[in-house]
C-alpha positions in Angstrom: 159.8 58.7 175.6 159.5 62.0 176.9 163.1 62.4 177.5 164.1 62.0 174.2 161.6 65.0 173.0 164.0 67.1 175.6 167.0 65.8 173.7 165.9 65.9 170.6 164.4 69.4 170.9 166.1 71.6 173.6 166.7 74.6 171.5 163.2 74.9 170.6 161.8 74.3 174.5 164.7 76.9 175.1 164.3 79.3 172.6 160.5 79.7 173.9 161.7 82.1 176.6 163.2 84.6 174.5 159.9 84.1 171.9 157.5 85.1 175.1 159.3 87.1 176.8 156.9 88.7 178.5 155.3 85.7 180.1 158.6 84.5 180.8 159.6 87.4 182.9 156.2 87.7 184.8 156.2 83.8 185.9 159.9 84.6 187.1 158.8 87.6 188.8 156.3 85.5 190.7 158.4 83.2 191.4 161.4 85.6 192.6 158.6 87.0 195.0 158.5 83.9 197.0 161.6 82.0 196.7 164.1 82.9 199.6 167.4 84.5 199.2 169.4 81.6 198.2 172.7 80.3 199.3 174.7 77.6 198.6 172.1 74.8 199.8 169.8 76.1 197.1 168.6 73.9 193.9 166.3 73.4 191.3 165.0 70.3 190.7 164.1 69.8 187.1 166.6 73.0 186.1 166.0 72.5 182.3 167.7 74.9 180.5 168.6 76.8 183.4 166.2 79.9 182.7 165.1 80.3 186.3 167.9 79.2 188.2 170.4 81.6 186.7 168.7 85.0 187.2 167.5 83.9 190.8 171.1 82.6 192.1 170.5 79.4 192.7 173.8 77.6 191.1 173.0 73.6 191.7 170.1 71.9 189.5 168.9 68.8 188.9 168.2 67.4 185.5 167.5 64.5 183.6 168.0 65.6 180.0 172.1 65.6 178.9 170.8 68.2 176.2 169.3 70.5 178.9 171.6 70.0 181.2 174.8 71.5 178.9 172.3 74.7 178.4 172.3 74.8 182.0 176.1 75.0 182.6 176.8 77.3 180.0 174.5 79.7 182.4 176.5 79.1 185.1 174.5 76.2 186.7 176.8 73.5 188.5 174.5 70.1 187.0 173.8 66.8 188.4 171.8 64.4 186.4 169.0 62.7 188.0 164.8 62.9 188.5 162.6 64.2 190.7 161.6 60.7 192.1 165.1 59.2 193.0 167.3 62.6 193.7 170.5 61.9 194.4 171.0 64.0 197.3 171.4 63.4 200.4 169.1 64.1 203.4 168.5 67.5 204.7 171.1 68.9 202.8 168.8 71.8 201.0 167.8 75.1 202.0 165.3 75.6 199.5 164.2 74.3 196.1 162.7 75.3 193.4 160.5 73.2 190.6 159.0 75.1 188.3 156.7 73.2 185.6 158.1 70.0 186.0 155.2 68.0 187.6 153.3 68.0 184.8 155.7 65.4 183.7 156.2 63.2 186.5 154.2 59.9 186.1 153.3 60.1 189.8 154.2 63.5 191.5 153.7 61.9 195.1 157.4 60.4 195.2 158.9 63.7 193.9 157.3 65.4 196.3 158.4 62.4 199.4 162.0 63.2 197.9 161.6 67.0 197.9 160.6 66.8 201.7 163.4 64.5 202.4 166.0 66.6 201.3 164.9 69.9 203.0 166.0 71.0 206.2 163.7 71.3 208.6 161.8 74.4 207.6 162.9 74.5 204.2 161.6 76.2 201.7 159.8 74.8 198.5 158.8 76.6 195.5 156.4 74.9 192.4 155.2 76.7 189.4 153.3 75.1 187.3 150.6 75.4 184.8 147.1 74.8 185.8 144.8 72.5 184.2 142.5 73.9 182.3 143.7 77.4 182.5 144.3 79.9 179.5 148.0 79.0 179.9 147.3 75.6 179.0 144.9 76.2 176.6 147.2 78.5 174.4 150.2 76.0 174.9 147.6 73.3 173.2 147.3 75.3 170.3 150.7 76.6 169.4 152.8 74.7 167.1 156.1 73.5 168.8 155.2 73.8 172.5 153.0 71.0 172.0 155.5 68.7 171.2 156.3 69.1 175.1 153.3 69.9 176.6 150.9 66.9 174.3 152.4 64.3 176.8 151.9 66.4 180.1 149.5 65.7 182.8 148.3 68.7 184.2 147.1 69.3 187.7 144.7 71.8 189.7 146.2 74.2 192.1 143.5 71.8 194.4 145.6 68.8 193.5 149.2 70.3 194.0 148.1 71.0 197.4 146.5 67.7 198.2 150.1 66.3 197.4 152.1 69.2 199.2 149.9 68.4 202.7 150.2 64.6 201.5 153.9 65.0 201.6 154.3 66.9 204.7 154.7 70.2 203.6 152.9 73.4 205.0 151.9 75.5 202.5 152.5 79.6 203.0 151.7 80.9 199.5 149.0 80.3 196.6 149.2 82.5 193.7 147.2 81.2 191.0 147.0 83.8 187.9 146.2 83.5 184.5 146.6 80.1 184.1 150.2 79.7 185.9 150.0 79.4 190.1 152.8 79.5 192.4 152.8 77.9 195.4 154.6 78.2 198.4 155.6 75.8 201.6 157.7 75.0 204.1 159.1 71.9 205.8 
């Protein structure tokens, strides 16, 4: 189970950040360019170690793994367990949200995306990052020892595909960057 890898190995998918650095920061730049200021209606869905949430403000995550969720607190991020597909939140309750290469390991990313529109506001913002089949991104991850462990069970999707379930879910989409492997996209409510 997929989970368990998370549990089992958080410090490694952790410790990643600090061991590329400089992709790190550039796929948080990228991301900082097009999330909105956030406030306290603000969260990331799928806030992992809490690596993106902290530096961008946004204090309220989402997380399934216990492991990842701890990391998460001890960088300041208030945690509530759950998934993408059932989020326990309520309805238009969120500003904006943020999920940053996490639908490469939904089983069906339709329902996440059904719940991410559900608990917008109208005109909310969403923000997904995620790595792009095929790309060099990808590629490299294949090949290095330890991120595979991760990223061997992922299902990775074309920027083509994240927008066919962004429009499928209701969403208007504002932004597509798509570099180097790693695409950013952009919508509203």
């Amino acid at each position: 189970m997929l989970k368990d890898v998370f549990e089992e190995y958080a410090e490694d998918y952790d410790r990643w950040f600090d061991e590329h650095r400089d992709e790190y920061l550039g796929e948080l730049a990228r991301i900082h360019k097009v999330f909105p200021p956030p406030d306290t209606r603000s969260i990331e869905v799928g806030v992992g170690s809490g690596r993106f949430a902290a530096p961008l403000g946004i204090t309220l995550g989402i997380e399934p793994s216990r492991a990842l969720c701890r990391m998460a607190r001890q960088r300041g991020i208030e945690v509530i367990r759950g998934n993408a597909e059932t989020l326990p939140i309520r309805n238009k309750s969120c500003s904006s949200v943020l999920l940053v290469t996490v639908i490469c390991f939904l089983e069906d990313p339709f329902p996440a995306f059904r719940e991410l529109h559900r608990i917008l506001i109208p005109w909310g913002f969403l923000v997904v990052g995620f790595i792009e089949r095929g790309g060099q991104i990808h590629l490299n991850y294949l090949r290095e020892i330890g991120k595979g462990r991760f990223l061997s069970r992922a299902r990775f999707y074309s920027s083509d595909e994240v927008l066919t379930f962004l429009k499928g879910s209701g969403f208007h989409v504002t932004t597509v960057d798509s570099r180097a492997g790693f695409c950013v996209i952009a919508a509203r409510k």
